[in-house]
KEKEBA-635705 format. One record per residue (C-alpha): y, x, z; residue number from 1; residue in three letters. Coordinates in Angstrom, 2 decimals. Last residue first. Example, Ala and Ser with C-alpha at 12.3 -4.5 7.8 and 13.67 -1.06 7.14 Angstrom:
<nodes>
> py | px | pz | seq | type
> -1.06 | 13.67 | 7.14 | 2 | SER
> -4.50 | 12.30 | 7.80 | 1 | ALA
</nodes>
This chain:
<nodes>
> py | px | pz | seq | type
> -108.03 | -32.84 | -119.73 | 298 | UNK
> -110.51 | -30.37 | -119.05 | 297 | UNK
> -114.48 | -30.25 | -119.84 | 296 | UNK
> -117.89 | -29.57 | -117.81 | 295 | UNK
> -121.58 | -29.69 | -118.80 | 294 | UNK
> -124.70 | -28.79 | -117.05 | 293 | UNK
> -128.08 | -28.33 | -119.18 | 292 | UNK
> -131.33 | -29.48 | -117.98 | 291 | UNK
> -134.42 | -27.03 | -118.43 | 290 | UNK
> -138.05 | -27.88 | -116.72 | 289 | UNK
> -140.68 | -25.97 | -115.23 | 288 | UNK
> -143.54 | -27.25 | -112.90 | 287 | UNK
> -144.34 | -25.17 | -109.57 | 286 | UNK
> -147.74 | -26.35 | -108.56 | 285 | UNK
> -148.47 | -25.23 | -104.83 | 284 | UNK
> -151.09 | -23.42 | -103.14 | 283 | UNK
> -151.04 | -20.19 | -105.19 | 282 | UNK
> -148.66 | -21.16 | -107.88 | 281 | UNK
> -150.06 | -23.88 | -110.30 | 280 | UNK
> -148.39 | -24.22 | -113.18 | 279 | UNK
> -151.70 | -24.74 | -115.57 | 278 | UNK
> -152.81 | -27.57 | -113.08 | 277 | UNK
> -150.13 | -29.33 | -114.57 | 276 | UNK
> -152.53 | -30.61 | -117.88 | 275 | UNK
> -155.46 | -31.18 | -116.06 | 274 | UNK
> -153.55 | -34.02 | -113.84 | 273 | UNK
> -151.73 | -35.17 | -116.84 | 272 | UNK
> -154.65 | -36.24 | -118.66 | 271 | UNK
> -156.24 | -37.61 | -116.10 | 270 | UNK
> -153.55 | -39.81 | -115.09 | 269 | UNK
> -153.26 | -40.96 | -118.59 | 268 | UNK
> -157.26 | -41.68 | -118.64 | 267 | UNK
> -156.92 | -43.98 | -115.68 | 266 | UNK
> -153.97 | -45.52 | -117.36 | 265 | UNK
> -156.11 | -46.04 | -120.46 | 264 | UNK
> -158.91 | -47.67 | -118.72 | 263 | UNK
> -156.98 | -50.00 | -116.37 | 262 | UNK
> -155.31 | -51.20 | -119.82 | 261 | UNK
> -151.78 | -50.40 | -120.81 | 260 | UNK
> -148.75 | -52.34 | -120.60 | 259 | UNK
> -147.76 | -51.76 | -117.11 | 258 | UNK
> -147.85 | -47.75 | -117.81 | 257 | UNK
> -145.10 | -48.12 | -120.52 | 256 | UNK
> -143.37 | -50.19 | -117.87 | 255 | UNK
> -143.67 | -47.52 | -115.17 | 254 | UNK
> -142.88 | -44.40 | -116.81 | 253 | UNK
> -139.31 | -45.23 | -117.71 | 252 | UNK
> -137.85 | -45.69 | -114.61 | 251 | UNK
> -139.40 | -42.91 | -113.64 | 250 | UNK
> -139.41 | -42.38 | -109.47 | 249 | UNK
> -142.80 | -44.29 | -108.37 | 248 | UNK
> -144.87 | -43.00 | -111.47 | 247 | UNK
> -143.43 | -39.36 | -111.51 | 246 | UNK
> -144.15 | -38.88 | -107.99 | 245 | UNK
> -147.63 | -39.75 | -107.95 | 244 | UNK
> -148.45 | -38.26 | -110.85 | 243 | UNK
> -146.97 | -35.01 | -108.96 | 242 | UNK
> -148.49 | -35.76 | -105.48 | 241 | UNK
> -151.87 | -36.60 | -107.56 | 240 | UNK
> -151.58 | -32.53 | -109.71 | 239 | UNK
> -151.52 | -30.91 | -106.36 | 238 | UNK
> -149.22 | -29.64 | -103.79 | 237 | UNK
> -146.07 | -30.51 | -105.76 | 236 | UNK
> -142.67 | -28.73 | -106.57 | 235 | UNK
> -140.54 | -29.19 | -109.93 | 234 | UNK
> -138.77 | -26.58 | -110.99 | 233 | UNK
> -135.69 | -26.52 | -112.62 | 232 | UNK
> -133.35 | -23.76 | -115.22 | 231 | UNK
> -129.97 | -24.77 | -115.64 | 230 | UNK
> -128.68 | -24.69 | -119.34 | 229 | UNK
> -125.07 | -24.17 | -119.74 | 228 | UNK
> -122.02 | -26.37 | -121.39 | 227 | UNK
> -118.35 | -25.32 | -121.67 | 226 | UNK
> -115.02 | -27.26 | -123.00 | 225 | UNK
> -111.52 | -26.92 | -122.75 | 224 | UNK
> -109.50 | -29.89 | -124.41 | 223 | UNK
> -111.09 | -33.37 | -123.86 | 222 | UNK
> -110.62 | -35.80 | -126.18 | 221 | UNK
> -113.94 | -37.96 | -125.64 | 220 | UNK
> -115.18 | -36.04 | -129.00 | 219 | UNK
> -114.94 | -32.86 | -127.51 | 218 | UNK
> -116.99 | -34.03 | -124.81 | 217 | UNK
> -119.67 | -35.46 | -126.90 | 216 | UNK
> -119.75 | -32.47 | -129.12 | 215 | UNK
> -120.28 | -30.14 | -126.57 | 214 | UNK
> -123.36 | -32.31 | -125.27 | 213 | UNK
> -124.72 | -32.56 | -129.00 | 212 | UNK
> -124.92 | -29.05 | -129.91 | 211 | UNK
> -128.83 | -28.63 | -129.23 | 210 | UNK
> -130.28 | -31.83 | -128.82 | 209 | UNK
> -130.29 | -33.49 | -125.21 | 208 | UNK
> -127.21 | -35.82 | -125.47 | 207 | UNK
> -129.73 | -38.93 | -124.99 | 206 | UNK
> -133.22 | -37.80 | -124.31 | 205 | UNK
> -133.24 | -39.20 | -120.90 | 204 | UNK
> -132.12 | -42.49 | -122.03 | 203 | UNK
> -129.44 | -44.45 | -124.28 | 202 | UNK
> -129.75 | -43.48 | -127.50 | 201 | UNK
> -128.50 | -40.85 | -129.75 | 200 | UNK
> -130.97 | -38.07 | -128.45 | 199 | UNK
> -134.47 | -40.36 | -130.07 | 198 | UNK
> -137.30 | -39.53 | -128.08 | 197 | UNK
> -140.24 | -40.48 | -131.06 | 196 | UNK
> -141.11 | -44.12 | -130.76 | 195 | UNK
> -144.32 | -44.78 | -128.28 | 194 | UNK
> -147.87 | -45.59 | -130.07 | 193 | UNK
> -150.50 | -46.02 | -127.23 | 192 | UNK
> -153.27 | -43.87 | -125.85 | 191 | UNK
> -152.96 | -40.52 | -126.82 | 190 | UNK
> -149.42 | -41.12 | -127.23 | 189 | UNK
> -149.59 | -41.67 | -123.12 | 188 | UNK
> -150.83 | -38.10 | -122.61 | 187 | UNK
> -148.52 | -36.58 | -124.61 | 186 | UNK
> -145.72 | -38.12 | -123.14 | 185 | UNK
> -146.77 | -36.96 | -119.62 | 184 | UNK
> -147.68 | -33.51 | -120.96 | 183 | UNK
> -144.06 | -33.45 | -122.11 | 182 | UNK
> -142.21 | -33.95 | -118.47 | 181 | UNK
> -143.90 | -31.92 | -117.42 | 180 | UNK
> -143.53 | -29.43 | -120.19 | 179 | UNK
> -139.49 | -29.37 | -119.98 | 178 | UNK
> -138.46 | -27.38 | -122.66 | 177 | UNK
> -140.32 | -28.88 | -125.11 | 176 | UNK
> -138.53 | -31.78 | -123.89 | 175 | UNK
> -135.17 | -31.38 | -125.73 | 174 | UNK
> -132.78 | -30.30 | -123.10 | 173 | UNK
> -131.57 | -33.00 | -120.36 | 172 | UNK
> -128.10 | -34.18 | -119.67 | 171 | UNK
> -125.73 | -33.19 | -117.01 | 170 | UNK
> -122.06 | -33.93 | -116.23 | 169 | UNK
> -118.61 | -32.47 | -114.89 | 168 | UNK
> -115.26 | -33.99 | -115.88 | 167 | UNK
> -112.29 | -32.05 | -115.17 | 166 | UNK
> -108.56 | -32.45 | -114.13 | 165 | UNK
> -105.93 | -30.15 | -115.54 | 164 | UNK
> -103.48 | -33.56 | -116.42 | 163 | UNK
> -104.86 | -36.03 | -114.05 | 162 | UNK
> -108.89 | -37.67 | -114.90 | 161 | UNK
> -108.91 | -41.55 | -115.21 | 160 | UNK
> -108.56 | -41.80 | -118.79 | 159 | UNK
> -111.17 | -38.90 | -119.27 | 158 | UNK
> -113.23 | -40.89 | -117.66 | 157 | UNK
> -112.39 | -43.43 | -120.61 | 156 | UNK
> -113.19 | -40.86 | -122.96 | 155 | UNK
> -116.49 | -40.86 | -121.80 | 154 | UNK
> -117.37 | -43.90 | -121.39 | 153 | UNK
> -116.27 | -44.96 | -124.93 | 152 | UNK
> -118.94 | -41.94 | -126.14 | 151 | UNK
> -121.68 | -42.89 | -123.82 | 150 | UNK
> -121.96 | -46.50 | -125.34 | 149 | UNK
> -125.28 | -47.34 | -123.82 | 148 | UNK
> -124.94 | -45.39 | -121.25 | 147 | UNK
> -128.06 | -43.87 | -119.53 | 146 | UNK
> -127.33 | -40.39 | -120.57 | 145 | UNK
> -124.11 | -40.83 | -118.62 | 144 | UNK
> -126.37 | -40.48 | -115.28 | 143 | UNK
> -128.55 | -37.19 | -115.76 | 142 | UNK
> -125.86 | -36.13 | -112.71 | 141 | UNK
> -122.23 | -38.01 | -113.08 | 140 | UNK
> -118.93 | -36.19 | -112.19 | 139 | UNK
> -115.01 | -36.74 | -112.31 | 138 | UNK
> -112.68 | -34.45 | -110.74 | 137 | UNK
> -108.86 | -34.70 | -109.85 | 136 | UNK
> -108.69 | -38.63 | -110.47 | 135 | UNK
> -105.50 | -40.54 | -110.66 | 134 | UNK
> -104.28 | -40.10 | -114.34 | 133 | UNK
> -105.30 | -43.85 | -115.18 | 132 | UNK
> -105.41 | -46.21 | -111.47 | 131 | UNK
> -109.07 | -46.37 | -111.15 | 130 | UNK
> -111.85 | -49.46 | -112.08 | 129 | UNK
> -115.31 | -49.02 | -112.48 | 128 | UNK
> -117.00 | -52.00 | -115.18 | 127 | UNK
> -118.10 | -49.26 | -118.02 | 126 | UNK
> -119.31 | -46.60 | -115.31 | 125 | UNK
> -121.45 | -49.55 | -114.09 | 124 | UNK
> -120.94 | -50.98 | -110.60 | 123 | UNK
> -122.27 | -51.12 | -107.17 | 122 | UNK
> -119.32 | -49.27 | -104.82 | 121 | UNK
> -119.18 | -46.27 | -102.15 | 120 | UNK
> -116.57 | -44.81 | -100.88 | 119 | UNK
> -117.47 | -41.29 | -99.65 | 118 | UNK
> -114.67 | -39.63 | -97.12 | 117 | UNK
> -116.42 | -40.15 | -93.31 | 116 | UNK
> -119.66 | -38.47 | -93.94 | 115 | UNK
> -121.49 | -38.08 | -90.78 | 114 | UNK
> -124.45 | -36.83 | -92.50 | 113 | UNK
> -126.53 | -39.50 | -91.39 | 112 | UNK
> -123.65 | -41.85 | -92.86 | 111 | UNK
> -123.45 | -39.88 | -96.08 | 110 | UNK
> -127.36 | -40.54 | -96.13 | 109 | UNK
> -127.31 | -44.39 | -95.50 | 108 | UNK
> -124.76 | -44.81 | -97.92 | 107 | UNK
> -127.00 | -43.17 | -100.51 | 106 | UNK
> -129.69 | -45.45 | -99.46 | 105 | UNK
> -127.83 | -48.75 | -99.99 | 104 | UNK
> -126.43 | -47.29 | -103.03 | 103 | UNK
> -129.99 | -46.85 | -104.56 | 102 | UNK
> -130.96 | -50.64 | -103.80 | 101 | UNK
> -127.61 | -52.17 | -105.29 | 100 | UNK
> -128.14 | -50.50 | -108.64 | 99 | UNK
> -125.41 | -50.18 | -110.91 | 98 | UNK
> -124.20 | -46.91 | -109.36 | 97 | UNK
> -120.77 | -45.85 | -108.10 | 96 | UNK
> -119.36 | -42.66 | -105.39 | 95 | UNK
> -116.03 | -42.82 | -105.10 | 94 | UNK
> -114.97 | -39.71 | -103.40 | 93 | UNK
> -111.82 | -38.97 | -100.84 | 92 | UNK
> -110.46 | -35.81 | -99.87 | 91 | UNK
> -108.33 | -34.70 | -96.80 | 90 | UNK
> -111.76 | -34.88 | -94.33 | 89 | UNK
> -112.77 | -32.38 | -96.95 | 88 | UNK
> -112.83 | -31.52 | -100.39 | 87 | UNK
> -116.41 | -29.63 | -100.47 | 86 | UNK
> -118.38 | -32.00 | -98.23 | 85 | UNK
> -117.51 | -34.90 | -99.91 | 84 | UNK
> -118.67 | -33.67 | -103.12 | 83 | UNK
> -121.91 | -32.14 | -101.53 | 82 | UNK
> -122.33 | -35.81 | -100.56 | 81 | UNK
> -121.15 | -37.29 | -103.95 | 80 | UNK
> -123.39 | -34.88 | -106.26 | 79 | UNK
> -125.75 | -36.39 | -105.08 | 78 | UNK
> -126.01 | -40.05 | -102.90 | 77 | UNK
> -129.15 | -41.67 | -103.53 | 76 | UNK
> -128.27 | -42.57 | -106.94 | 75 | UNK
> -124.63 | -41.24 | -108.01 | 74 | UNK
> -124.34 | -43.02 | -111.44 | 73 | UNK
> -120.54 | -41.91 | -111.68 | 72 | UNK
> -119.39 | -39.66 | -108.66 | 71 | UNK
> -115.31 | -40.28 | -108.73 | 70 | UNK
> -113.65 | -37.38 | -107.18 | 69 | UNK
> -109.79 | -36.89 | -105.13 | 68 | UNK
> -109.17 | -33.30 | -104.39 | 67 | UNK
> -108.05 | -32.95 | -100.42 | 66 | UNK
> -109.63 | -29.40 | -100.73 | 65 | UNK
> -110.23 | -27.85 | -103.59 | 64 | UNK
> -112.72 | -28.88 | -106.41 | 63 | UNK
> -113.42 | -26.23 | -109.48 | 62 | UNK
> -114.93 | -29.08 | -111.35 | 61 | UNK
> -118.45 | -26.69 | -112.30 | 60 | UNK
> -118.66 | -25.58 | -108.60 | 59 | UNK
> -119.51 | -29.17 | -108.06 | 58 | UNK
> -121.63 | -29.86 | -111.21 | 57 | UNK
> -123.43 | -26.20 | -110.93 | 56 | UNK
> -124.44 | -26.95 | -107.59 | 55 | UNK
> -126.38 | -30.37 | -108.23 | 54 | UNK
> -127.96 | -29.19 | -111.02 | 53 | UNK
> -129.57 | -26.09 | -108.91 | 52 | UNK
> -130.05 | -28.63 | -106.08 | 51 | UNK
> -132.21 | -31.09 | -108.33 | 50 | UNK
> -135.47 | -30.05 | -107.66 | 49 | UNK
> -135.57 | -29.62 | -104.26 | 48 | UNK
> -133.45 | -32.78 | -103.48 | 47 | UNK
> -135.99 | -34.65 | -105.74 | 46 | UNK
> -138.63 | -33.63 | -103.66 | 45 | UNK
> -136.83 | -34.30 | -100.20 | 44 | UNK
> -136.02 | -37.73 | -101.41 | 43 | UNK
> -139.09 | -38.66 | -102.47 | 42 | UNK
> -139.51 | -41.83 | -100.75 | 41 | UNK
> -135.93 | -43.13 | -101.62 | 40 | UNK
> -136.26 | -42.35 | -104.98 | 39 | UNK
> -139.55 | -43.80 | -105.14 | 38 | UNK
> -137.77 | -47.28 | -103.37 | 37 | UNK
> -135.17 | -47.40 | -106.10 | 36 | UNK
> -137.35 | -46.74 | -108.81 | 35 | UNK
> -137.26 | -51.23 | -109.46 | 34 | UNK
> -133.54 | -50.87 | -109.37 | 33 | UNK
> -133.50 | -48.37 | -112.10 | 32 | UNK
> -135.61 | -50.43 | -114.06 | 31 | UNK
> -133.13 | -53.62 | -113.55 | 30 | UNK
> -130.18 | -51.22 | -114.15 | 29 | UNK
> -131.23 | -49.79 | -117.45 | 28 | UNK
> -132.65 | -53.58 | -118.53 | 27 | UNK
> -128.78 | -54.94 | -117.98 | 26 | UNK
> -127.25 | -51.98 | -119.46 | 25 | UNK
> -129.53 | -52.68 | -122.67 | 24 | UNK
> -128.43 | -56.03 | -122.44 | 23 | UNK
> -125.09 | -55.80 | -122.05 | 22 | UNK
> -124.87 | -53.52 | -125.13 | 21 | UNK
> -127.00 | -55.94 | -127.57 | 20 | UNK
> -124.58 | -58.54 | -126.46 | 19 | UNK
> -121.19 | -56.50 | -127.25 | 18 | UNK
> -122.77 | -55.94 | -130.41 | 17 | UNK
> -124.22 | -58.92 | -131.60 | 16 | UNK
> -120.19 | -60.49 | -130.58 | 15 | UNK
> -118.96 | -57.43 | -133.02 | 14 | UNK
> -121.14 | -58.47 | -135.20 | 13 | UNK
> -119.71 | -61.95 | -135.56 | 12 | UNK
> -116.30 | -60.85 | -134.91 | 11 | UNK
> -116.54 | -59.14 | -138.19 | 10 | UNK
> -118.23 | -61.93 | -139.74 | 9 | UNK
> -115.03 | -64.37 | -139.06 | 8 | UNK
> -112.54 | -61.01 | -139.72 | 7 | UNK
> -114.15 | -61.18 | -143.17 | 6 | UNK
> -114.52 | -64.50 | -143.48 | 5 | UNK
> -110.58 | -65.31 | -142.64 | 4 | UNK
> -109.71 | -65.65 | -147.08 | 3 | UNK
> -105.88 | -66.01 | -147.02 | 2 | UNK
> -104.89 | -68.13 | -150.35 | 1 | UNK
</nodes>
């Protein structure tokens, strides 16, 4: 007799699966929606912070031009402008990101630019679509960290990428390294138990532990591989601009915030207002973090 239970409960879980997947993706792309409009505000800022990221990605997937790119994730528009700019009128990037409200500014940008070789398109590194072997360079900046199967995505951009081809990508360091970005969380676990920033999930912490970015790319298939740590500073003119900046631009932030009392928000703030007054730099507060950039060849 042929017994189907097994298969039966394995398509069980893998239905729980496929649904516990969708809706992480789905709450990813609704928060990043919702820091659309911060992003959009602060471009300058996060342009000043992100430029050393944003240059070792590009110089990272030794691009020539005419070189065709796919920008996975790209926000308000980076790497995919400098992208652009690097191949040429003969090149052609496909710039993606789940969130409607972040391509409508990137597009804006590549437009003021005058930007004629950026494609852009709303979808989710698991739902893009390119012809396999097609791609010369793929990229995505703090943007795989956010998958919620990272290592399928990965080897599918590897899929995409021809023979020589390379994938470029950066994660963040474990957040000791990046005290901003710690004083925050240490001022909200005064106030409210959070789970411990876990590297194998989907987030800013995800592929941040030492080891686990080379891994990840080895994993995927990919032959050559190299990973460095870039070195960031954040720029504010007082300790306000920075709170300021973090709460309209985290997509994280914001709904741990939302569930706290007027009291305990006010004494968050606080909190991180004495706490980045340490980096301050004659008039302005420089505020260190670490990110690491990672490339690998097909």
């Amino acid at each position: 007799m042929v017994c189907f239970a097994p298969a039966l409960r394995f398509d069980q879980r893998h239905s729980q699966a496929s649904m516990t997947l969708d809706n992480t993706r789905q709450r990813i792309i609704h928060e990043w929606s919702r820091a659309a409009p911060g992003w959009r505000h602060w471009e300058a800022h996060i342009i000043a912070f992100s430029w050393p990221v944003t240059h070792r990605i590009v110089h990272a997937m030794n691009l020539a031009p005419g070189h065709r790119v796919l920008d996975v994730g790209c926000g308000i528009g980076d790497p995919a402008i400098a992208v652009a700019d690097r191949v040429g009128p003969a090149g052609r990037v496909l710039a993606v990101d789940p969130a409607a409200e972040m391509v409508e500014t990137a597009r804006a940008r590549a437009e003021g630019f005058g930007l004629a070789n950026i494609d852009f398109q709303v979808c989710a590194a698991e739902e893009v679509e390119v012809p396999p072997g097609s791609l010369d360079a793929v990229c995505g900046r703090w943007s795989f960290i956010f998958c919620a199967d990272v290592a399928a995505v990965l080897a599918r951009m590897r899929g995409f990428l021809r023979p020589g081809g390379r994938l470029a990508m950066s994660t963040w360091t474990p957040m000791e390294n990046s005290p901003g970005f710690k004083i925050i969380n240490t001022a909200l676990t005064r106030q409210v138990d959070l789970p411990p920033m876990d590297p194998t999930r989907p987030g800013m912490a995800q592929l941040s532990a030492p080891g686990q970015l080379d891994a990840a790319l080895k994993a995927a298939g990919f032959g050559r591989v190299g990973v460095e740590p870039v070195p960031l500073s954040t720029f504010a003119r007082d300790g306000e601009e920075y709170w300021r900046m973090m709460c309209e631009m985290s997509c994280s932030l914001r709904p741990v915030l939302q569930g706290l009392t007027d009291s305990q928000r006010e004494a968050v703030r606080r909190d991180v207002l004495a706490g980045v007054e340490s980096f301050r730099r004659g008039d302005v507060l420089r505020i260190p973090a670490m990110a690491q950039v990672g490339w690998a060849e097909r």
